[in-house]
C-alpha positions as CSV (number, residue, x, y, z in Angstrom):
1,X,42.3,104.6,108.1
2,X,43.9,107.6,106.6
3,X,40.8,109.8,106.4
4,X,40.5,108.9,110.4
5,X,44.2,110.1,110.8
6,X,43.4,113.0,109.0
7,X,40.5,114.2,111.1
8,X,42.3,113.5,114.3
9,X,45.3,115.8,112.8
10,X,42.4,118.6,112.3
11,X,40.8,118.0,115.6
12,X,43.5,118.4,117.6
13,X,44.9,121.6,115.7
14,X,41.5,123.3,115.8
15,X,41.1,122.6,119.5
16,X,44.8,124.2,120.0
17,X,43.9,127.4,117.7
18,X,40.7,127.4,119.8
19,X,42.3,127.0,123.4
20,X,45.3,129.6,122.7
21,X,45.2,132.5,124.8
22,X,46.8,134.5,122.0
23,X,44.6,133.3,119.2
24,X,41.8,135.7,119.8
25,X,43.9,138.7,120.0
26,X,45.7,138.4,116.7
27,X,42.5,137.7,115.1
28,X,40.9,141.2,116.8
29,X,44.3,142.9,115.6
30,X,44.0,141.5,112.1
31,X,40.2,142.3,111.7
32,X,41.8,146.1,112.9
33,X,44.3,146.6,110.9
34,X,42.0,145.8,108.0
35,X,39.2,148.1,108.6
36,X,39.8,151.2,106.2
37,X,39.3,154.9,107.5
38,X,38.0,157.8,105.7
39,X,38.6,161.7,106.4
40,X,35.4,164.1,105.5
41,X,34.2,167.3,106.2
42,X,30.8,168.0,107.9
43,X,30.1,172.1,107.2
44,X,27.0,171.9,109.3
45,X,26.7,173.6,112.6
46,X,23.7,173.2,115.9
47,X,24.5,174.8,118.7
48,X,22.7,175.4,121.8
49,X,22.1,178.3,124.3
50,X,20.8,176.4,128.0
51,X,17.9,178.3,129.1
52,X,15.4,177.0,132.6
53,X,12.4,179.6,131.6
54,X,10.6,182.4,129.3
55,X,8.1,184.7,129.4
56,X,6.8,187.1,127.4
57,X,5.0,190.3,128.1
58,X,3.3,193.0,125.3
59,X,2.0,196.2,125.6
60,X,2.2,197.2,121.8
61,X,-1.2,198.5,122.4
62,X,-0.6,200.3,125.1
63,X,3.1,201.3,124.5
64,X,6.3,203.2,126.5
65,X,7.6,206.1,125.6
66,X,11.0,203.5,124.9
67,X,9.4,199.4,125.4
68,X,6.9,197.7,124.2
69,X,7.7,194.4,125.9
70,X,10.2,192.9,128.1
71,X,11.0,189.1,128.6
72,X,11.9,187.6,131.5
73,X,14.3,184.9,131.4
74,X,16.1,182.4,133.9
75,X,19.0,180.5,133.6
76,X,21.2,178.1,135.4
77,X,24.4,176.3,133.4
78,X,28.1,176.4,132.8
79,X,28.1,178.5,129.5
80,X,25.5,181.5,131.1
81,X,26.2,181.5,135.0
82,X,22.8,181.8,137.2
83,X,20.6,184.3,137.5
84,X,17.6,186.2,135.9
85,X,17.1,188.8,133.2
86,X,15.1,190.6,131.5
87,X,15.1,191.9,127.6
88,X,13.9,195.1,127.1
89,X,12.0,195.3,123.6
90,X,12.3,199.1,122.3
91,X,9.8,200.9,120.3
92,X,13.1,201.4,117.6
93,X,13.1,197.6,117.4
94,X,16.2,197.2,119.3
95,X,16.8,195.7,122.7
96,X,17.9,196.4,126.1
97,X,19.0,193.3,128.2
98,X,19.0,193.9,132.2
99,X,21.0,191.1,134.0
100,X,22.0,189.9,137.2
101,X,25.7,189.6,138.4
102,X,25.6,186.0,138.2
103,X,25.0,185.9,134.7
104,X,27.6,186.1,132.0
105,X,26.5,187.2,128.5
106,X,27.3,187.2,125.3
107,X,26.2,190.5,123.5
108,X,26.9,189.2,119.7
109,X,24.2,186.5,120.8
110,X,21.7,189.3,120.9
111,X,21.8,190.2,117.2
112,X,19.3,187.8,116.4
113,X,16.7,189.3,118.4
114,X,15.3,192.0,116.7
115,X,17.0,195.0,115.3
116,X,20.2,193.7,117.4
117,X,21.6,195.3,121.0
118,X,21.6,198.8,122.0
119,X,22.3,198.1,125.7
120,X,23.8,195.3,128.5
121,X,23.1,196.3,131.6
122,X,24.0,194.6,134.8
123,X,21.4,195.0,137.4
124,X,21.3,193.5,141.4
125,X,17.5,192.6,140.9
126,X,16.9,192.2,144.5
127,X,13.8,190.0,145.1
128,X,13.0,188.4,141.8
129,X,11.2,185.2,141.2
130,X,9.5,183.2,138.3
131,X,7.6,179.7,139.2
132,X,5.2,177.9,137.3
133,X,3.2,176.0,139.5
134,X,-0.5,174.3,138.9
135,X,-2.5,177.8,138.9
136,X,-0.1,178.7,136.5
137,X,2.6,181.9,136.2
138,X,3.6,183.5,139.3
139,X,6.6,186.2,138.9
140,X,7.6,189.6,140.0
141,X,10.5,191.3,138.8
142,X,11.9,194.9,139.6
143,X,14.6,197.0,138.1
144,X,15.7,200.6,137.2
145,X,15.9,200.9,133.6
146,X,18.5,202.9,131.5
147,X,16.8,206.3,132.0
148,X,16.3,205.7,135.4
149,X,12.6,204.9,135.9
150,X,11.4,201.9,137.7
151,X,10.4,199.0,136.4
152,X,7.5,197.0,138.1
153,X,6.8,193.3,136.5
154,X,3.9,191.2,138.1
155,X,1.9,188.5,137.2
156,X,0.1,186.1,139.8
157,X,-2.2,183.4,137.9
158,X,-5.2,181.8,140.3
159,X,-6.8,180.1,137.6
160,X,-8.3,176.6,139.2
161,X,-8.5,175.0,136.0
162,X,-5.2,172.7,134.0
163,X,-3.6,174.0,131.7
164,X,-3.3,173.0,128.4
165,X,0.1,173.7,126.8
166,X,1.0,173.0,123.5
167,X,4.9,173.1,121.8
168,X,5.4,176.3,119.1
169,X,8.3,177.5,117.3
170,X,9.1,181.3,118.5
171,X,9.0,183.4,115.5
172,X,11.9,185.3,116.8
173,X,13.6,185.6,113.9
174,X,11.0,187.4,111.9
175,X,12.6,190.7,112.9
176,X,16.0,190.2,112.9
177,X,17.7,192.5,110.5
178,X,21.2,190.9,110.4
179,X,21.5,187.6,112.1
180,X,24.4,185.3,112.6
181,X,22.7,182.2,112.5
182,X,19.4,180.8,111.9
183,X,17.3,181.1,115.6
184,X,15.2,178.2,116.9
185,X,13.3,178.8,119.2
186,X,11.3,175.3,120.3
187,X,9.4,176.0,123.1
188,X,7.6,172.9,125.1
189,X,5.3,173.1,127.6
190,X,4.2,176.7,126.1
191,X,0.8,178.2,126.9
192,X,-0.4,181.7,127.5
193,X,-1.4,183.5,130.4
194,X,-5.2,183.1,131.0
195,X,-6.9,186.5,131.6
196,X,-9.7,185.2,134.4
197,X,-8.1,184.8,138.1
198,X,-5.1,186.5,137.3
199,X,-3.2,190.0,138.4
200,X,-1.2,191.6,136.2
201,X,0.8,194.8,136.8
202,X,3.3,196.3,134.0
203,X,4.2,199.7,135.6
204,X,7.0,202.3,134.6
205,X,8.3,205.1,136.4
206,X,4.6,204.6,137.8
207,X,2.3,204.7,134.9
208,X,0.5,201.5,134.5
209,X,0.4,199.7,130.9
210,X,-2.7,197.5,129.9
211,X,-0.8,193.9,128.6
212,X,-2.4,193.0,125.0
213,X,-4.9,190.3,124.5
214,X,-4.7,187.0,122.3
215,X,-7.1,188.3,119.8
216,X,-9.2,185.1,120.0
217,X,-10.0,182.6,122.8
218,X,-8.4,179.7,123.9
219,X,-9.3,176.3,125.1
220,X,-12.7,178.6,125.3
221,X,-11.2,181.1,127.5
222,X,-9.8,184.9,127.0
223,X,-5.8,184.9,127.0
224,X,-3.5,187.8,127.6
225,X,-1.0,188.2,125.2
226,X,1.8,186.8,127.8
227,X,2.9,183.7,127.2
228,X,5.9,181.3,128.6
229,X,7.8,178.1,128.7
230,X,8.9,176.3,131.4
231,X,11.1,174.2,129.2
232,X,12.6,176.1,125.9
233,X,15.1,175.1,123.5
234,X,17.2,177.9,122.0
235,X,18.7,176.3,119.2
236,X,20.7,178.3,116.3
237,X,21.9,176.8,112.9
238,X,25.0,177.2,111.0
239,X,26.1,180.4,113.1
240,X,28.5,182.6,110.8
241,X,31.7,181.3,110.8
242,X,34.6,181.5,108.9
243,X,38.3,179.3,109.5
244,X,39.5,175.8,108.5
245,X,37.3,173.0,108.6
246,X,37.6,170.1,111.2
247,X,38.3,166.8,109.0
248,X,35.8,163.5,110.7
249,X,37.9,160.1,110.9
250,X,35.2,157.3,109.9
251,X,35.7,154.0,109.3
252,X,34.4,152.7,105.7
253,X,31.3,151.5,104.8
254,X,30.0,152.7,108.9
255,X,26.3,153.5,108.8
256,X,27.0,156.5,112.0
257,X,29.6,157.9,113.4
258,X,29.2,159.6,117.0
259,X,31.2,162.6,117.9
260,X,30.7,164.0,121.9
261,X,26.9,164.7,121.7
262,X,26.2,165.1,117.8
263,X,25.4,161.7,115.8
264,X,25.9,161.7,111.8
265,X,23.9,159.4,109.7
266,X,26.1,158.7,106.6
267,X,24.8,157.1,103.2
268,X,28.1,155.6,101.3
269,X,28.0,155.6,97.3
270,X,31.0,154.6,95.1
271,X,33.1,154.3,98.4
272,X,32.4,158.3,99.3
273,X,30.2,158.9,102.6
274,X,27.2,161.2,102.4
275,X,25.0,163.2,105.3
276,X,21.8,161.7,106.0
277,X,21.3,163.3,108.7
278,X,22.7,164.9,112.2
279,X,21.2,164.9,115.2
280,X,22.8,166.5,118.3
281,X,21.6,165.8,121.9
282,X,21.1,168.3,124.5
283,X,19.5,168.5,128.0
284,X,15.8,168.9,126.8
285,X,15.1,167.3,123.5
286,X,17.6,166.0,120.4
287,X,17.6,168.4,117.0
288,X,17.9,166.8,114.2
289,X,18.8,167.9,110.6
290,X,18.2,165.5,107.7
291,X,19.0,165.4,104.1
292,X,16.8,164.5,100.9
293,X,19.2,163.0,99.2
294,X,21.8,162.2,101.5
295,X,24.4,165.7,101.6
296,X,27.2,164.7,99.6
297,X,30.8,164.2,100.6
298,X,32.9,167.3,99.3
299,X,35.9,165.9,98.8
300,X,34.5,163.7,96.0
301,X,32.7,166.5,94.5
302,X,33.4,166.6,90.4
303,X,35.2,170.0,89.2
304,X,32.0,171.0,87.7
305,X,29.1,169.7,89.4
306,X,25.6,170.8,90.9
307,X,23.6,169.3,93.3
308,X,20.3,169.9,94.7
309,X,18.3,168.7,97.7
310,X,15.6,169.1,100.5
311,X,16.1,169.2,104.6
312,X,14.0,169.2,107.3
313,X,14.7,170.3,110.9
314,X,13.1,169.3,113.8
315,X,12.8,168.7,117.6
316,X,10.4,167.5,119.9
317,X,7.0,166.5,117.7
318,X,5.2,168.6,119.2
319,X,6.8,171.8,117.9
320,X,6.8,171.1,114.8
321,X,9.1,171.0,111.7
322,X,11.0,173.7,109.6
323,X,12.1,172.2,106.0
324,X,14.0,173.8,103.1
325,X,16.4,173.3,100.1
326,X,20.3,172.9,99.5
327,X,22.3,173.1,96.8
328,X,25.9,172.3,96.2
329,X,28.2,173.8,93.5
330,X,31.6,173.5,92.9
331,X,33.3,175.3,90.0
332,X,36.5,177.2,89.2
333,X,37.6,175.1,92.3
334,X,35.3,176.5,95.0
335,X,32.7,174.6,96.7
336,X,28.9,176.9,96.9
337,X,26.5,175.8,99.2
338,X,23.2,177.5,99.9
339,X,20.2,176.7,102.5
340,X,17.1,178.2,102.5
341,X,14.2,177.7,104.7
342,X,12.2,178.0,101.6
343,X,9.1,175.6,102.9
344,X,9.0,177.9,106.7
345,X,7.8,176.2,109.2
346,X,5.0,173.4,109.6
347,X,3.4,173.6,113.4
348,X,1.6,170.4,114.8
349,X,-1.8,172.1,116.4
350,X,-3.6,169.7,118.4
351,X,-6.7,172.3,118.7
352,X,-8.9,174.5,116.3
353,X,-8.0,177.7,118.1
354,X,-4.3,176.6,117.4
355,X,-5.2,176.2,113.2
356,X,-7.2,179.4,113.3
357,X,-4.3,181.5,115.0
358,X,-1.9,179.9,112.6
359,X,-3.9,180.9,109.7
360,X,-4.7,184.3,110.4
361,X,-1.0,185.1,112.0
362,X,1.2,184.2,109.4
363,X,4.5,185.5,110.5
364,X,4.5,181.9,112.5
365,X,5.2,180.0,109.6
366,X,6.2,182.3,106.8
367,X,9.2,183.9,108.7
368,X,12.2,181.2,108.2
369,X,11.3,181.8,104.2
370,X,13.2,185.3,104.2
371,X,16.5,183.5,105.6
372,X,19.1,182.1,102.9
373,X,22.8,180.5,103.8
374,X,25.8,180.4,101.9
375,X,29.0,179.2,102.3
376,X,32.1,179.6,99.9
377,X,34.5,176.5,100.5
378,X,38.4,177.0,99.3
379,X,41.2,174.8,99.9
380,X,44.0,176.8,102.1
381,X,47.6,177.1,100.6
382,X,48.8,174.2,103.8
383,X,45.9,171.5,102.8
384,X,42.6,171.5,104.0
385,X,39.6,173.7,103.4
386,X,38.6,177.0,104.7
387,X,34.7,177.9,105.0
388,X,33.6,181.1,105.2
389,X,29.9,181.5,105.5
390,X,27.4,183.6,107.0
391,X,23.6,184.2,107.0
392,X,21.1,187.2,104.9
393,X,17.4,187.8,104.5
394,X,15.8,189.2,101.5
């Protein structure tokens, strides 16, 4: 009798706990108030510059007085404006970058591309146009350069035949002299302009300019040396920077934490979060960075300690991967941390032209080797820590 009494008692308590309105939201504001929360530092940086198209025309064969090449290039988003433009690549290694009014540069962006900016000129560009359509490139683009010849850009593609693009990393960077950031340049959908059924016309102030040739064929056809993307992905790593670190809020033991459009992977070792990676979204295809071992958290770094690692950096599979090492010191109080694209980049080629150009042009993979990283780390006199990094090449 008294064990039935006792499992009424219990029934009729759990079915008021259970039937309380209230019950629920104590029990949500308990399991809150428990969860412990952890402040980091991530000293890791992607950014992204929007672009809708690229293309690429050489004449280093058949050079200007002043160019050897100029890139068309269109764009339509927030941080750019809408227009067209065209870079301007100089026999000193510099370039010139002609723009429409709708556009709104950046020059310091510009210092990655070669020998850096010698001129930003805005430019009205009547009539321009660049379309990719089934037969391939069609665009014409016209503009008085900074001497005051005219410039004549034209290249209509009839070819019946599909194409067959492939994704490449740009080797941009290889002649940068002092860049800001690491440039990556993932270009989708890329292919080169096929030499049969096509016109091509590179004219200035009236004197006509043979376009180079891909020295071998492709997909068992001749290629001119202009090539294009319909979809690119300007990407740039750890751009120079130097200021206070932004501290991250995450909740202990959490596997990711999201922050607007970058996700961080986090690895957790005697109650201190590390980086296994960071992935941040964008319109085209997510970049991610990841960490062999995980990056460690530097607030819990010992006053003496050295750390070393591997990354890899990669976007869409087909363009490939470029990996490196890390290393982490901290000593007399500041925090040392060094990246180097030490392994260059590793394409994906999905043809035997693709292997061959790879092997015999090795700028494609070897140039991300020259770049190293290093920031100093040092805690500011009103808490925190100050970073103050920047980018060389040997």
């Amino acid at each position: 009798m008294k064990n039935y009494f006792t499992a009424c008692i219990l029934s009729i308590l759990t079915f008021l706990i259970l039937t309380n309105p209230l019950s629920g939201k104590n029990h949500e504001i308990q399991m809150e108030t428990t969860a412990k929360t952890i402040m980091t530092i991530n000293p890791f940086r992607i950014d992204f510059d929007p672009m809708e198209r690229l293309l690429l025309i050489n004449f280093e064969k058949d050079p200007d007085s002043l160019y050897v090449g100029f890139e068309p290039q269109v764009f339509n988003d927030t941080i750019n404006g809408t227009g067209h433009l065209v870079i301007g690549w100089r026999v000193d290694g510099k370039v010139d970058v002609y723009h429409q009014p709708g556009l709104k540069l950046d020059p310091e962006k510009y210092d990655i591309a070669g020998k850096g900016l010698a001129n930003i000129i805005e430019h009205e560009m009547q009539g321009v146009f660049y379309e990719l359509n089934d037969r391939g490139v069609q665009a014409f683009y016209q503009f008085t350069d900074i001497i005051g010849r005219q410039v004549i850009l034209r290249i209509s593609e009839k070819n019946p035949r599909k194409r067959k693009p492939f994704g490449l990393l740009a080797p941009m960077g290889a002649a940068a002299e002092n860049p800001s950031a690491l440039p990556l340049i993932f270009l989708h959908d890329f292919y080169f302009v096929r030499k049969k059924h096509t016109e091509i016309e590179i004219s200035i102030a009236g004197n006509f300019h043979k376009p180079d040739e891909l020295p071998i064929p492709m997909d068992f056809r001749k290629m001119l040396f202009a090539r294009y993307s319909p979809e690119p992905l300007i990407a740039t790593l750890n751009p120079a920077f130097e200021g206070k670190l932004v501290e991250i809020e995450i909740i202990e033991n959490s596997s990711v934490v999201t922050i607007g459009s970058e996700t961080i992977e986090l690895a957790w070792s005697a109650g201190s979060p590390a980086i296994k990676s960071i992935t941040r979204q964008n319109d085209t295809y997510p970049v991610k960075l990841r960490f062999e071992p995980a990056f460690p958290d530097l607030a819990s770094l010992r006053e003496i300690s050295a750390i070393f690692g591997t990354f890899m950096i990669e976007a869409h599979p087909s363009t490939g991967q470029v990996s490196g090492t890390w290393s982490v010191v901290r000593i007399e109080g500041e925090t040392i941390i060094k990246m180097t694209p030490s392994g260059g980049w590793k394409p994906r080629p999905n043809k035997l032209s693709l292997r061959f150009l790879y092997s015999i042009a090795k700028t494609f993979r070897q140039w991300p080797k020259s770049y190293e990283w290093t920031a100093k780390i040092n805690e500011s006199e009103n808490g925190g820590l100050l970073m103050n990094s920047r980018w060389e090449r040997d």
